[in-house]
Residue frames as a rotation matrix with the C-alpha (Angstrom) as fourth column:
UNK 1
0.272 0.756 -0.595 69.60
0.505 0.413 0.757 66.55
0.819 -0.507 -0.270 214.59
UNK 2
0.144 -0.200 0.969 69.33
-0.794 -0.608 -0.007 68.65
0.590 -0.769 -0.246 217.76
UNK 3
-0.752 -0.617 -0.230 71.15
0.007 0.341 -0.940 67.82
0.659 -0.709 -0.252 220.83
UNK 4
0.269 0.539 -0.798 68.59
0.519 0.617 0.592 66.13
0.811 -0.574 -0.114 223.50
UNK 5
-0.424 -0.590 0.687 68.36
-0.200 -0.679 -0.707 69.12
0.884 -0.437 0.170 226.59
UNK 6
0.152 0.921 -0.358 67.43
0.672 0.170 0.721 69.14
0.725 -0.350 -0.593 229.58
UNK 7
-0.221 -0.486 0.845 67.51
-0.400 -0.745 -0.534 72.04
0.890 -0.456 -0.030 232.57
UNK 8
-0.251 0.117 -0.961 67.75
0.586 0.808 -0.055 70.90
0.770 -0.577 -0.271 235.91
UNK 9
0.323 0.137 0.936 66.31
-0.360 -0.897 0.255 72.54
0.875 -0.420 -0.240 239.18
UNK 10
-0.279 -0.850 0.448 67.50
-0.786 -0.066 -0.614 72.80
0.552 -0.523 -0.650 242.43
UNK 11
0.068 0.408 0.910 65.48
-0.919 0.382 -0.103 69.78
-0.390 -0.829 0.401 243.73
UNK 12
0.789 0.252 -0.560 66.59
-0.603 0.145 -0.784 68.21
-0.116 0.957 0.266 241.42
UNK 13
0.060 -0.868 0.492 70.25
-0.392 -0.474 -0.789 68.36
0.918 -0.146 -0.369 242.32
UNK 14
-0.047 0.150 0.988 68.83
-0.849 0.515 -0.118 66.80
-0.526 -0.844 0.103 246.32
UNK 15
0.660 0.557 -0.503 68.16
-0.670 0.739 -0.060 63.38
0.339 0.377 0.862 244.27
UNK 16
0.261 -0.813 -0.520 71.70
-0.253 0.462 -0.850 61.90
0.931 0.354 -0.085 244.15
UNK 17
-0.858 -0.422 0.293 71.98
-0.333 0.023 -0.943 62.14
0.391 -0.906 -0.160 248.23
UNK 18
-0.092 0.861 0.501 68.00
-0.990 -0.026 -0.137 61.93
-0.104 -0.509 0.855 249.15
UNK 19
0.578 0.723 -0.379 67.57
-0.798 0.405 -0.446 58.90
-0.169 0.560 0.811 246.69
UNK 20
0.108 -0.872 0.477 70.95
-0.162 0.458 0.874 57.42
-0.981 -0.172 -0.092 245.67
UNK 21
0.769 0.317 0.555 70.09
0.507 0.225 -0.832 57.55
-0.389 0.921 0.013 242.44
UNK 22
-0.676 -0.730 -0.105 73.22
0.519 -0.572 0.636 58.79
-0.524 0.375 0.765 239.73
UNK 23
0.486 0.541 -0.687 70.30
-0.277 -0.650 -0.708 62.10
-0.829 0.534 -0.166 238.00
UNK 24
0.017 -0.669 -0.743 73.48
-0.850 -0.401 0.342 61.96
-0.527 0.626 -0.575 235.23
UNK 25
-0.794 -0.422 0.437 73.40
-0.438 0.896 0.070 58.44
-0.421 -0.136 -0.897 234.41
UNK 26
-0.443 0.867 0.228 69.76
0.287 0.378 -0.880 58.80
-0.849 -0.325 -0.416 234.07
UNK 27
0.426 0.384 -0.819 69.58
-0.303 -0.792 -0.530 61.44
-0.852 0.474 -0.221 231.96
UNK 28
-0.716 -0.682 -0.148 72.36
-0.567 0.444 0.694 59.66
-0.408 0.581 -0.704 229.54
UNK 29
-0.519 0.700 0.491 69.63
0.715 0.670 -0.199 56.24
-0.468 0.248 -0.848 229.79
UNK 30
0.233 0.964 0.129 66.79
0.632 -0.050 -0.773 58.56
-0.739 0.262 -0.621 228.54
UNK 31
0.056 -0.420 0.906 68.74
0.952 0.295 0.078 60.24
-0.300 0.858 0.417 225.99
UNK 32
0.988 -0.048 -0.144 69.76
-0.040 -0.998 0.054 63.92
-0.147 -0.047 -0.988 227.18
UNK 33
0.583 -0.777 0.237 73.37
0.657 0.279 -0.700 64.78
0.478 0.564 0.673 225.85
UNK 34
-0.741 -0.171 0.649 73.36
-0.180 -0.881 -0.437 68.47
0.647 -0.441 0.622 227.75
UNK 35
0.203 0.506 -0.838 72.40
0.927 0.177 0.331 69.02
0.316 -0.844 -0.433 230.95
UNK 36
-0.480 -0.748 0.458 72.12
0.369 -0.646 -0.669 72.44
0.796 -0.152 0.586 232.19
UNK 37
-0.052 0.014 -0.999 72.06
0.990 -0.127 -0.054 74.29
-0.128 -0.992 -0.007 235.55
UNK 38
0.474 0.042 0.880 70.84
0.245 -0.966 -0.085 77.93
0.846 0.256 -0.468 235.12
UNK 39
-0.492 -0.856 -0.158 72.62
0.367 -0.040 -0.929 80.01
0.790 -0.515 0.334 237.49
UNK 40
-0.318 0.656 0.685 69.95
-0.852 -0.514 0.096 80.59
0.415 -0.553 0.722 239.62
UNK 41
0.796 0.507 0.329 69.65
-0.515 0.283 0.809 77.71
0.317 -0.814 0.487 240.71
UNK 42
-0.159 -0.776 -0.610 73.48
0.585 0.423 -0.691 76.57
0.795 -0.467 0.387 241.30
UNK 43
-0.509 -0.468 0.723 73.02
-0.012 -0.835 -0.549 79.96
0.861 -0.288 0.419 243.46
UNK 44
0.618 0.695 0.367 69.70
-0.711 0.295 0.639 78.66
0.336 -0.656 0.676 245.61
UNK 45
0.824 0.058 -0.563 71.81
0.125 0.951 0.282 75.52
0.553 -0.302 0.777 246.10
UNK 46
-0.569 -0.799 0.196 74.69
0.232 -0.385 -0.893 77.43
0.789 -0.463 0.404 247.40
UNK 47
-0.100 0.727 0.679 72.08
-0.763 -0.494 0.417 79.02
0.638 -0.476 0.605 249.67
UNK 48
0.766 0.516 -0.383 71.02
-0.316 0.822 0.475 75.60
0.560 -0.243 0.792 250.81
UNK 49
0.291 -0.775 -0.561 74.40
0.295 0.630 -0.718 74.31
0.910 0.044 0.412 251.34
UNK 50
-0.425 -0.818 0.388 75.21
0.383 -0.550 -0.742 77.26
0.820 -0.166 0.548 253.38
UNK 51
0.235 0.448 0.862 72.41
-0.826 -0.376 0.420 78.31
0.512 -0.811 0.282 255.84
UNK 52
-0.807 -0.537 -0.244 73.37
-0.247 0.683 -0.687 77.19
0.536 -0.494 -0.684 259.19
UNK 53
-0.292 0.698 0.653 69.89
-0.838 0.143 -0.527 76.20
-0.462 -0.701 0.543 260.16
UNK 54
0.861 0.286 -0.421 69.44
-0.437 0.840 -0.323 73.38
0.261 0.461 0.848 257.78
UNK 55
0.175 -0.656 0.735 70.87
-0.928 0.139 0.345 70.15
-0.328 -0.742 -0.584 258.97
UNK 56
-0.070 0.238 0.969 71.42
-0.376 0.893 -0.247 66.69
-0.924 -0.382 0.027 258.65
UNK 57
-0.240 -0.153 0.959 70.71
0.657 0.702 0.276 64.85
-0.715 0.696 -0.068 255.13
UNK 58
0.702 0.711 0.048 69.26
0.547 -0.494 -0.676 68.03
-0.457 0.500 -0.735 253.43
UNK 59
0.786 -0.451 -0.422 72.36
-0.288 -0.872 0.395 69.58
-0.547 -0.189 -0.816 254.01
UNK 60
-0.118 -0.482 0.868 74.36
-0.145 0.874 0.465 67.00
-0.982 -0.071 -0.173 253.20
UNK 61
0.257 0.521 0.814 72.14
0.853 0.273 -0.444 66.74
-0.454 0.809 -0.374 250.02
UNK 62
0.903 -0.040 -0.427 72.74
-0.063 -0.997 -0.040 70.58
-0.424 0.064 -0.903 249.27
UNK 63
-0.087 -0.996 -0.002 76.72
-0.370 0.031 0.928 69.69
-0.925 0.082 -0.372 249.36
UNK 64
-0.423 -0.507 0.751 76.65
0.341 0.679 0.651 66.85
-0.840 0.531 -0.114 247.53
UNK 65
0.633 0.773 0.037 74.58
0.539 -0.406 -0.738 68.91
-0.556 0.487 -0.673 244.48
UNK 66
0.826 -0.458 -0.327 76.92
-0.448 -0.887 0.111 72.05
-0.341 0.055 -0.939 244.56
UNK 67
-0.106 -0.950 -0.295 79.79
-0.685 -0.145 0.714 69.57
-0.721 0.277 -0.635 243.96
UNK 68
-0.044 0.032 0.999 78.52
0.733 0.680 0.011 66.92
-0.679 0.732 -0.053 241.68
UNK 69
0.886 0.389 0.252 77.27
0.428 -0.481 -0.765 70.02
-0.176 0.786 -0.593 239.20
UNK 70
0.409 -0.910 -0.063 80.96
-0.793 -0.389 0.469 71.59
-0.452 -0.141 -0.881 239.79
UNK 71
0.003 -0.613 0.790 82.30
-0.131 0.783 0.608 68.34
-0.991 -0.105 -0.078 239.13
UNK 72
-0.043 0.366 0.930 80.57
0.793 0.578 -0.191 67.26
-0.607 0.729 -0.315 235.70
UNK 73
0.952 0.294 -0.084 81.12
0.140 -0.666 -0.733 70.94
-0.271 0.686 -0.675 234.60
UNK 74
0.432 -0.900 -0.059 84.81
-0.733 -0.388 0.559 70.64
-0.526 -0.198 -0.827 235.07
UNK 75
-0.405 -0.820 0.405 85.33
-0.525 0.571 0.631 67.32
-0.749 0.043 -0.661 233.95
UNK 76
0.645 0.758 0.097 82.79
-0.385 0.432 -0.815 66.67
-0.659 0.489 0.571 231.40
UNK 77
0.558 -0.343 -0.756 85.59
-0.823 -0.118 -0.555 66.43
0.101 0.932 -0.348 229.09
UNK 78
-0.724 -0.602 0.336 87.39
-0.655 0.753 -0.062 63.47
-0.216 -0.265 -0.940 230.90
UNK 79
-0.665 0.266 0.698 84.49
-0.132 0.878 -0.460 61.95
-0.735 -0.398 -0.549 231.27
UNK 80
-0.886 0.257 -0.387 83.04
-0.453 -0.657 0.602 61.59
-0.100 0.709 0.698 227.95
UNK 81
-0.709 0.653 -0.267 80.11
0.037 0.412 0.910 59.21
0.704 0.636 -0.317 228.54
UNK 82
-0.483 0.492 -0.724 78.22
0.582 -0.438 -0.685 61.55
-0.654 -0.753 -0.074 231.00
UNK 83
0.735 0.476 0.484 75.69
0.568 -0.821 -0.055 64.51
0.371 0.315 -0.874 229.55
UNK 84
-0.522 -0.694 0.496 77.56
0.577 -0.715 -0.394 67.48
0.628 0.081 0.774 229.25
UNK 85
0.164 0.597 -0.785 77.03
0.964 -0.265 0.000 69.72
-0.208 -0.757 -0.619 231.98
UNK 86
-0.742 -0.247 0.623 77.07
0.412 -0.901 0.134 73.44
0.528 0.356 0.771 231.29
UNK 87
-0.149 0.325 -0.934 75.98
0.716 -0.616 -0.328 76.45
-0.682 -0.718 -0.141 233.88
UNK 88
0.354 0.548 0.758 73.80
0.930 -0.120 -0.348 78.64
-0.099 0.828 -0.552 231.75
UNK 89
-0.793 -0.430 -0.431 75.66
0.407 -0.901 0.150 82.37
-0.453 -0.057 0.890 231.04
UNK 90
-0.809 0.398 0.431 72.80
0.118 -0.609 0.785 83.56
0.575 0.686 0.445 228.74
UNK 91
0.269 0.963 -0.031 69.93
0.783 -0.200 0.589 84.09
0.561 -0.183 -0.807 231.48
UNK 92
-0.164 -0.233 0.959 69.34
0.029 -0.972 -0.231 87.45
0.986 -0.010 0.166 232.78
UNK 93
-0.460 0.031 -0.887 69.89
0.824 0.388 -0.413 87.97
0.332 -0.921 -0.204 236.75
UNK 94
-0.342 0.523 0.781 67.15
-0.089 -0.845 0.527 90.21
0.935 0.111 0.336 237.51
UNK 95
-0.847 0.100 0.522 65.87
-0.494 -0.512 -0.703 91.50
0.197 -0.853 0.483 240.78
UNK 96
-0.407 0.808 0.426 62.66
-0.703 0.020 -0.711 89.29
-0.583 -0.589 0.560 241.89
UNK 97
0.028 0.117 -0.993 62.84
-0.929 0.369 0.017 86.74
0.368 0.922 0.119 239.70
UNK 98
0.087 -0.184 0.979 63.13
-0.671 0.715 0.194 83.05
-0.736 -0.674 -0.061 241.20
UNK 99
-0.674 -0.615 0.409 64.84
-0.308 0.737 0.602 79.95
-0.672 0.279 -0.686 239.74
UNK 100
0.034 0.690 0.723 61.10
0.443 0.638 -0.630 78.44
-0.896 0.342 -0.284 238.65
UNK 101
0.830 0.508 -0.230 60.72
0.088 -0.526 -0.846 81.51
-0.551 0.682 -0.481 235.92
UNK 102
-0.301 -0.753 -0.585 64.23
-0.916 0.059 0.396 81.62
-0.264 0.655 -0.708 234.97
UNK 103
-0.647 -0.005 0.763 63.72
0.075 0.995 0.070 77.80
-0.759 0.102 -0.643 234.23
UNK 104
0.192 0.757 0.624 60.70
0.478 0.484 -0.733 78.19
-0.857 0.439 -0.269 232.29
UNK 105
0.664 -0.061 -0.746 61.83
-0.468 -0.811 -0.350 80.87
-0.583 0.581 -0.567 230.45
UNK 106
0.021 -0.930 -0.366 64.53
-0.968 -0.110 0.224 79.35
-0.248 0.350 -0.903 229.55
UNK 107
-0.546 -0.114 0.830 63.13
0.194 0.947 0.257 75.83
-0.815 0.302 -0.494 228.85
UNK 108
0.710 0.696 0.110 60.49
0.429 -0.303 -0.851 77.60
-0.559 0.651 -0.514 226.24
UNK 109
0.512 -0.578 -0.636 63.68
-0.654 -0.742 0.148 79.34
-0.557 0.340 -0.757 224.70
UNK 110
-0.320 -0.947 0.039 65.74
-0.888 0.314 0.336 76.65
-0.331 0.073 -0.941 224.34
UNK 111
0.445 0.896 -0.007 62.89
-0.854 0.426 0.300 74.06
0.272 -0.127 0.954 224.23
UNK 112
-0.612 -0.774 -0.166 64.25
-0.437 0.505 -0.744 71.94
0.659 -0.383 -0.647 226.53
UNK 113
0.363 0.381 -0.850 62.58
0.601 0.602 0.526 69.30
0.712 -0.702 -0.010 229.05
UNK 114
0.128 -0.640 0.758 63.07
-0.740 -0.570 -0.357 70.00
0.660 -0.516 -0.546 232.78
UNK 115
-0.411 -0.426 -0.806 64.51
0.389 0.717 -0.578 67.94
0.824 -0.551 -0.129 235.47
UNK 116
-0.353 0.607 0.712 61.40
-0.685 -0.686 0.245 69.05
0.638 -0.402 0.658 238.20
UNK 117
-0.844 0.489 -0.220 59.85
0.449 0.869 0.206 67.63
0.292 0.075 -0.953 241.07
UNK 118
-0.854 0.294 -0.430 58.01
0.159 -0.638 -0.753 70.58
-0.496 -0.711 0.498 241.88
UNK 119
-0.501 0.722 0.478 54.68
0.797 0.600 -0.071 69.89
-0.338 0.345 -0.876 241.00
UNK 120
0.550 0.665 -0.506 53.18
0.184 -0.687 -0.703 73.34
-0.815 0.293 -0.500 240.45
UNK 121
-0.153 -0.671 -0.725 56.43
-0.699 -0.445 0.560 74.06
-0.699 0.593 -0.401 238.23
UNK 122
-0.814 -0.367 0.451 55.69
0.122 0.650 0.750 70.81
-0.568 0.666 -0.484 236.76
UNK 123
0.023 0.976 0.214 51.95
0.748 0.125 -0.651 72.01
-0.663 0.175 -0.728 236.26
UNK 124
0.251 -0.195 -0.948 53.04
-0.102 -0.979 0.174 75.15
-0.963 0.053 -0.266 234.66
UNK 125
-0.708 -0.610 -0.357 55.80
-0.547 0.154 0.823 73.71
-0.446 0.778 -0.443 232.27
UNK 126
-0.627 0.570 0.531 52.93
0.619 0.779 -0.105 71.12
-0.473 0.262 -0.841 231.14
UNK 127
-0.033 0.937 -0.349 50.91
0.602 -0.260 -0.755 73.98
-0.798 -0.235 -0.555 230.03
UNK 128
0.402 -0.595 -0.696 53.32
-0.785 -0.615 0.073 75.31
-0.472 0.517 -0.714 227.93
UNK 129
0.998 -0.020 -0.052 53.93
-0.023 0.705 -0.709 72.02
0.051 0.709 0.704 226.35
UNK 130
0.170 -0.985 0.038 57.12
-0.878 -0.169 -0.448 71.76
0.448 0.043 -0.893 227.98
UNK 131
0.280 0.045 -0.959 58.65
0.264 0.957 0.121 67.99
0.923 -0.287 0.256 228.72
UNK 132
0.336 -0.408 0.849 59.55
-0.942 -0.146 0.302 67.28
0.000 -0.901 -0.433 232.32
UNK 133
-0.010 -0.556 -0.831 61.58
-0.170 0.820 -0.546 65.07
0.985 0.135 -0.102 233.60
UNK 134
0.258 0.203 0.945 60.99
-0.954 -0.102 0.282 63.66
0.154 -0.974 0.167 237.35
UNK 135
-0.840 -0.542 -0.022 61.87
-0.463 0.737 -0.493 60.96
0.284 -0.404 -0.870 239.80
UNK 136
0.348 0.881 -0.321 59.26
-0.697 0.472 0.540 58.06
0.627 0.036 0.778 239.59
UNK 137
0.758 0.514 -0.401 59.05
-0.027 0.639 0.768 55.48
0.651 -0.572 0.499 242.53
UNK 138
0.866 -0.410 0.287 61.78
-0.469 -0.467 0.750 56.68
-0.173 -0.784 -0.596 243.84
UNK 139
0.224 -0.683 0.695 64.25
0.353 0.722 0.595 54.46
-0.908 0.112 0.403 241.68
UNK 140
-0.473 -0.111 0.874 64.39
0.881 -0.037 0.472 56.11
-0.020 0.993 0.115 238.18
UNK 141
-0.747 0.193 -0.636 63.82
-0.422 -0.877 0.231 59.28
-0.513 0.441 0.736 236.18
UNK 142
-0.419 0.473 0.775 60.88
0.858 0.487 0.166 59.02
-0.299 0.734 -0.610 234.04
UNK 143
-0.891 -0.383 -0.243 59.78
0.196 -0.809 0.554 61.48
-0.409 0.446 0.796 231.24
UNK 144
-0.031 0.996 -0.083 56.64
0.636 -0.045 -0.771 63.01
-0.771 -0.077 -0.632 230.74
UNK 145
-0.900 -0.372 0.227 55.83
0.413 -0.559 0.720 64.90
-0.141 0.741 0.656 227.59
């Protein structure tokens, strides 16, 4: 039996600080095992973290992202009843490309759900018979297929 995926994007990653919500915890409850973070978008959230015009809880959110995904990739092994986390090496880092297409690409490869609230991305991945995963009433993940 295949291993239950899901990719996560970089708004994705703002939940845990915006919301309070544990994304990892969730994903476990609905029955992802792997959780991955293409590197395009650990690299937007670096972006995020860093620009010194963004302030206040966004930023804040940014941080706490960059290290929870750092965390759970380092310590997945301590902690074995989390989703593995793993920072994709196999997508190509091309010029003009943006996080959304590396995602899809790489959820149609891998067929993998995403972790999305970006509604056009989520309109997209839906077209392509890709699951999503999103944050419903603001208390919980809930999975759309």
């Amino acid at each position: 039996m295949q291993r239950k995926e899901v990719i996560v994007d970089t708004n994705a990653l703002l939940i845990p600080e915006e919301f309070g919500i544990d994304i990892f915890e969730e994903l476990e409850r609905l029955g992802y095992e792997r959780v991955i973070v293409p590197k395009a978008v650990l690299k937007e959230l670096d972006g995020l973290r860093r620009r010194p015009d963004l302030k206040g809880k966004e930023k804040r959110a940014a941080k706490i992202g960059y290290s929870l995904v750092l965390k759970y990739v380092h310590t997945s092994k301590k902690e074995p009843h989390r989703c593995k986390v793993l920072i994709n090496e196999g997508e190509e880092e091309e010029e003009g490309r943006d996080a959304d297409e590396i995602i899809a690409e790489l959820a149609l490869n891998k067929k993998a759900a995403v972790l999305t609230n970006d509604e056009p991305l989520m309109r997209k991945l839906s077209k392509a018979g890709i699951a999503t995963v999103y944050l419903r009433g603001g208390n919980r993940l809930e999975e759309y297929k």
